[in-house]
N, C-alpha and C positions, 0 to 999 in steps of 0.2 A: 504494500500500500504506500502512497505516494505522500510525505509530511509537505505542509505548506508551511515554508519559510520566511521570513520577512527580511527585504535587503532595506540597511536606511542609510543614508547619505553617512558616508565618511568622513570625518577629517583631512581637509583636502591640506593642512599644512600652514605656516605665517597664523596661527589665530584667525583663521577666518571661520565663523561663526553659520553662515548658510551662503546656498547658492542661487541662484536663477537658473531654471529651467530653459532649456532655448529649444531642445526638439527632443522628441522621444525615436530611438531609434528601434522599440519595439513592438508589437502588438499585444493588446491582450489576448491570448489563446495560443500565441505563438511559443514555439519551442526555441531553447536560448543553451547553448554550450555554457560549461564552467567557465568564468572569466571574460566570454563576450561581454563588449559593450551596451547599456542598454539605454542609455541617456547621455546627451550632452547639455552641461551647465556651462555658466559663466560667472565666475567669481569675480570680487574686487580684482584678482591677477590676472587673468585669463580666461580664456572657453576650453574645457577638457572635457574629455570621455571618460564614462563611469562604467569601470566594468561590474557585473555580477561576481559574484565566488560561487552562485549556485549553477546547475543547471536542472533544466524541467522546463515544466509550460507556467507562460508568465499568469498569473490570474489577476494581479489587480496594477494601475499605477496610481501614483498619487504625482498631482502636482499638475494645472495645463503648462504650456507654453506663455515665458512673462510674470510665472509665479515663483515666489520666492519658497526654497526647503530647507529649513534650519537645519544644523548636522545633528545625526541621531535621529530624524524624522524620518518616517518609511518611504522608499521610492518606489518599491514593487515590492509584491509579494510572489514565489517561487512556485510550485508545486514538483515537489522533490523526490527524482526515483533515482536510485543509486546506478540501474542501468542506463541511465540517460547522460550521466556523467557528472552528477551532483558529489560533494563530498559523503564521506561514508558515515551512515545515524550512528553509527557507535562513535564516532569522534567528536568530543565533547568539544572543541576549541576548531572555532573555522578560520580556513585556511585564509593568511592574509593577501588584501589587497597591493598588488604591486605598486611603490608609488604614496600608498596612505596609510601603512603603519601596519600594526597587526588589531584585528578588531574584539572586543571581548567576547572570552567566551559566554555562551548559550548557557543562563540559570536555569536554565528549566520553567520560569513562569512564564505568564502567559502579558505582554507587551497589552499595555492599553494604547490604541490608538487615538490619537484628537483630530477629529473630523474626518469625512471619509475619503476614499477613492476618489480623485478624480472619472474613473473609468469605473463603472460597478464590474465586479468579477464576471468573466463567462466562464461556462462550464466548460472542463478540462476532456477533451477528444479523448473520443474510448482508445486511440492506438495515436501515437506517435507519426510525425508525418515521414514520406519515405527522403526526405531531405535527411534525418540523423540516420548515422553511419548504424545504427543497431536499434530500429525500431522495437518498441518494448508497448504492451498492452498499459495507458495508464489512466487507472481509475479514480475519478474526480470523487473526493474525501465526503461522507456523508457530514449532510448540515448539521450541528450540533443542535441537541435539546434546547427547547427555552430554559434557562435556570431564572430563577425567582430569587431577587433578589430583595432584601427588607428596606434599604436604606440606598440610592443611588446616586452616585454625584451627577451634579450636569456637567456634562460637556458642552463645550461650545462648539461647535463645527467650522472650526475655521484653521488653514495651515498656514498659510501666511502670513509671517509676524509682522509685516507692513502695514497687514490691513489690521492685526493689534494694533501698533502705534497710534495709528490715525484714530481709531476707534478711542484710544487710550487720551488721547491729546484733546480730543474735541468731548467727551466725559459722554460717550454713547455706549451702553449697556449691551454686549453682544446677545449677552443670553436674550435680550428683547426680541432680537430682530430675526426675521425669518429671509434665510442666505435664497441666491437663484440660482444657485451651482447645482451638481449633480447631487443628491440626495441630501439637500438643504445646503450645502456649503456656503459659507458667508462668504461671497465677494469685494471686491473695493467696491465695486459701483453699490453694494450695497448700503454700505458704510458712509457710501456721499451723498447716498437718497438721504440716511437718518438727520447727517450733517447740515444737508439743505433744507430739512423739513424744520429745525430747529430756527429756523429763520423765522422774521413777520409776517404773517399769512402762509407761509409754510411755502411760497414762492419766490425764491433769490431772483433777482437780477442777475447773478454774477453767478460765475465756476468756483467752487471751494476749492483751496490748495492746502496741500499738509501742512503749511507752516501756520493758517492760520488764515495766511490773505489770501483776497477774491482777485480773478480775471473779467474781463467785461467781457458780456453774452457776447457770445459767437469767436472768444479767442480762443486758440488752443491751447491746452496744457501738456505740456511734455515732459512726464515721469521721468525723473533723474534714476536711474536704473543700472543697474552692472560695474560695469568700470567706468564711465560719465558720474555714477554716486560718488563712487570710491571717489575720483580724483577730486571730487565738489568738498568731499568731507576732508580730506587731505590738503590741501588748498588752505581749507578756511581754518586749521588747525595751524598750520604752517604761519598764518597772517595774524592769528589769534594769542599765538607765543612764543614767536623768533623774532627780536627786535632785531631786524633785517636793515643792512643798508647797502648800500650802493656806488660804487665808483666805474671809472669808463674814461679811456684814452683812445686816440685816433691812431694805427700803427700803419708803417710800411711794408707791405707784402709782398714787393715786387720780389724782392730775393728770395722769400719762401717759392712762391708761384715757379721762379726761376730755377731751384732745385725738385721740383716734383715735377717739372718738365724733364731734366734731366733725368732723375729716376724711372721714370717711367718710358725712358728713352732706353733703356737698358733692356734685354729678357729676363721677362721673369712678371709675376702678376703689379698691377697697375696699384700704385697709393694713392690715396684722398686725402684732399685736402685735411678732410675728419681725421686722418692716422695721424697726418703728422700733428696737426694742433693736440689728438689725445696723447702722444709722445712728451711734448712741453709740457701738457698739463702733469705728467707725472714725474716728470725732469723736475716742477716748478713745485708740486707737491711734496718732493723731498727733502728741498730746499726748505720748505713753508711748510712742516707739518702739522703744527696747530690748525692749519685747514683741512687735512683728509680727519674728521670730525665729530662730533655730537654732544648732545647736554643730554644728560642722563633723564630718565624719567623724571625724576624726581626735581631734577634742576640742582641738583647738591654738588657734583661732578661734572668732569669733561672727559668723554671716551677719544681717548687718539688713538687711531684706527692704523695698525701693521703694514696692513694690503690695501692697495687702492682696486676698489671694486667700482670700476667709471659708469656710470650709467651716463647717457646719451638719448638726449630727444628724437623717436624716429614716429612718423607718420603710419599710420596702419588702417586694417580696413574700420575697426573697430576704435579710431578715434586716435590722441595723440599717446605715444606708451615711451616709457623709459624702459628700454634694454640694460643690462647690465656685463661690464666685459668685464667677470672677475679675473681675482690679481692682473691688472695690466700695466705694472711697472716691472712685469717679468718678463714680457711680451717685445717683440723686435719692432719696429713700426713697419714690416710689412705681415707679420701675426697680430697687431693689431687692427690693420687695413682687413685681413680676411676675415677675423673675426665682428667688427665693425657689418661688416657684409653680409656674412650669415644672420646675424641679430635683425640687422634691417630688411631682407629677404624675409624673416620670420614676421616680422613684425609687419608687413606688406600683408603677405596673406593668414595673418590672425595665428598662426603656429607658434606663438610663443608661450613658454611654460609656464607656473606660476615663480618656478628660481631661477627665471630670466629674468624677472621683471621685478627680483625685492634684492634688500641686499646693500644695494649700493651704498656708497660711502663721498662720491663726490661726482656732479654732473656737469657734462660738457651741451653746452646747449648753443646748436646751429641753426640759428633763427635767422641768416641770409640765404638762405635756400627759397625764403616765403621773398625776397624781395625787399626787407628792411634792412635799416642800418642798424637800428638801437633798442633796448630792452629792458628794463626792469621786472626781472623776475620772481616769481613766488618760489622762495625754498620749497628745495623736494623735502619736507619732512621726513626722518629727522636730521639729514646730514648740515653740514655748517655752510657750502660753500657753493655756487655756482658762476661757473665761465659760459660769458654770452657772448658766438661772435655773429655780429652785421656782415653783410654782403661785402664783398671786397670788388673793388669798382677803380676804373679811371678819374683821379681826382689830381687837379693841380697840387704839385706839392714842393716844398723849398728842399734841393737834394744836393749836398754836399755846395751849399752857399747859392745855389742857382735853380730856377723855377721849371719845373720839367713835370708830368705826365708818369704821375707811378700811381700803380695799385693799392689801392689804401684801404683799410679794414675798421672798423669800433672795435673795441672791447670792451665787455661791459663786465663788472663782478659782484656777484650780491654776496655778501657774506655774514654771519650770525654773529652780534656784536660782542654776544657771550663769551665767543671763543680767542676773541683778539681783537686787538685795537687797530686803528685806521692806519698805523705804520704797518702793520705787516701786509695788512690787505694788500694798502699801496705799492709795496714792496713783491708782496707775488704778482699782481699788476703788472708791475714794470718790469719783471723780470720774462714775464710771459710776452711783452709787448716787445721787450729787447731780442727775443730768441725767435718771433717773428722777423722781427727785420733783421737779422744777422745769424742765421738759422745755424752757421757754422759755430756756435757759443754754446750748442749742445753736443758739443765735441769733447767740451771739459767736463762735463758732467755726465759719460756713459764710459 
């Protein structure tokens, strides 16, 4: 006889606390291998595949598409034959997920679930389909008894802890309210009927927002959701308690420009601009280490950081992401050109990991790519320090006492007041601004 199982969202890693749902990659009724994949989420880091540990016929999922699943909360349920390729009922401790830890073992009771199935269960196919490799007879588990119980708690039928908050912020009573999800489920839009209804005359003018304020009729609201939350919440943390500031000099680039023309004139794979400026910034990080960085939680300390772990702004399908190129003061600048490549290749078509994208300890940010010269940027929380370079462009400039046509670049540096005073800022500034325009001056220093 076939045990039905419960898979719930793992621990995908970084404290990250739940996922969003983006597709389901299986059916209910469908037969699923040990380990196959059966949902992709997207976290604050990334969109990843969740594999099972079971195999059988799926019977239920939880979660649509756009819903949020806290970790520890059920994704699917299994129906478990040992010939189908499920682990074996005598082992007390299931086999870990690759990637997310090892998951507790099985006590023996029985899991209350809060709110239901997305998908209500269908019945389990008398036989296996002839897709698995050793079709096996497997019979759907009789319904259990009603048991009667004296005393029951309510549940509230809802799984997503977003549509708590809101519910929570605006003082709307779930247990009140009757969900339009699949067997009573409490949706958002449920939650924003309660919230609108609390209005005068029970008819808003305006869209409710979770913060509290309205949109005028007929604007659209655009749920901060996935990785667009995360960097909202990140951001406004970052602005919230890093006394941040800012300096920024105009450098000469032509000489840089003038040896990656040469390098690249050589065989052997082509350097970016980005390798070489990530090269200075760890030439100028070793020099300045009070800037590869952080202030402790607590604010009591300053962590100086061994390895420079560079994170780098790259563009992706799924919005702006920081890759990170650990230890890259170990790296050649044409191991860092390739690796630079594979991050933003990644980061292009959404294939980045969740430890590609945490970590970091100092970022290089090329915001002349968009087209401008200059920047004031938001610290990536928590690190201390960020390099912003502008476009490098033909610009009049005074070269060796006379007016001539060189490639000129901004620099811009934000850096966490915490960590050091305006001389050294200034000082890795100019040192970064000096190895620009004289690029042979990291010769002394490799």
């Amino acid at each position: 006889m076939p045990v039905v199982r419960e898979f719930t969202l793992p621990d995908l890693g970084e404290g990250l606390t739940g996922a969003e749902v983006v597709r389901w990659m299986v059916e209910v009724g469908e037969v699923i291998a040990v380990d196959q994949p059966v949902v992709e989420v997207e976290t604050a880091k990334a969109v990843v595949e969740v594999p099972c540990p079971y195999g059988g016929v799926v019977t239920a999922r939880y979660g649509e598409p756009g819903e949020e699943v806290a970790v520890g909360a059920p994704l699917v349920t299994v129906a478990v034959s040992p010939a189908v390729g499920a682990p074996s009922p005598s082992a007390e401790v299931e086999r870990p997920l690759v990637g997310y830890g090892v998951a507790e073992p099985d006590k023996g009771g029985r899991r209350r679930r809060v709110g239901a199935p997305a998908t209500a269960p269908a019945p389990v196919p008398a036989a296996a389909p002839t897709a698995v490799a050793a079709p096996v007879a497997v019979v759907a588990p009789a319904a259990p008894p009603a048991v009667a119980v004296a005393v029951a708690p309510v549940v509230v039928p809802v799984i997503s802890p977003l549509v708590r908050r809101s519910a929570r912020e605006h003082g709307i009573d779930l247990a009140a309210l009757t969900g339009s999800g699949p067997d009573g489920l409490i949706m958002r839009a449920d939650v924003e009927r309660a919230i609108a209804a609390l209005a005068p005359g029970g008819t808003p003018a305006a869209v409710p927002v979770s913060n509290g304020a309205t949109a005028p009729a007929g604007a659209e609201v655009v749920p901060l959701r996935g990785l667009r939350r995360a960097v909202a919440e990140k951001l406004t943390r970052s602005h919230r308690e890093i006394p941040a500031a800012t300096c920024w000099v105009d450098a000469d680039a032509t000489e840089l420009m003038a040896l990656r023309r040469q390098l690249n004139a050589t065989p052997g794979p082509k350097v970016s601009v980005l390798a070489l400026l990530a090269r200075i910034c760890t030439v100028a990080l070793a020099r300045f280490p009070e800037l590869n960085s952080s202030v402790t939680e607590d604010g009591s300390g300053i962590l100086r950081h061994s390895a420079v772990h560079l994170g780098f702004a790259a563009q992706g399908e799924r919005g702006l992401v920081v890759p990170v190129v650990r230890d890259a003061q170990r790296l050649s600048t044409e191991q860092l050109g390739a690796e630079l490549a594979r991050l933003t290749e990644s980061a292009r078509t959404g294939a980045l990991t969740p430890a590609e994208l945490t970590g970091g300890t100092f970022t290089l940010n090329n915001y002349g790519v968009f087209g401008v010269d200059g920047s004031t940027p938001i610290l990536n929380h928590p690190e201390a320090a960020m390099l912003g370079v502008g476009r490098i462009v033909a610009k009049p400039w005074v070269h060796q006492g006379e007016l001539a046509v060189r490639e000129v670049t901004q620099l811009s540096f934000t850096f966490d007041h915490r960590v050091c005073d305006g001389g050294t800022a200034g000082g890795f500034l100019r040192f970064v601004a000096d190895c620009v325009e004289q690029p042979g001056m990291l010769l002394r220093q490799l």
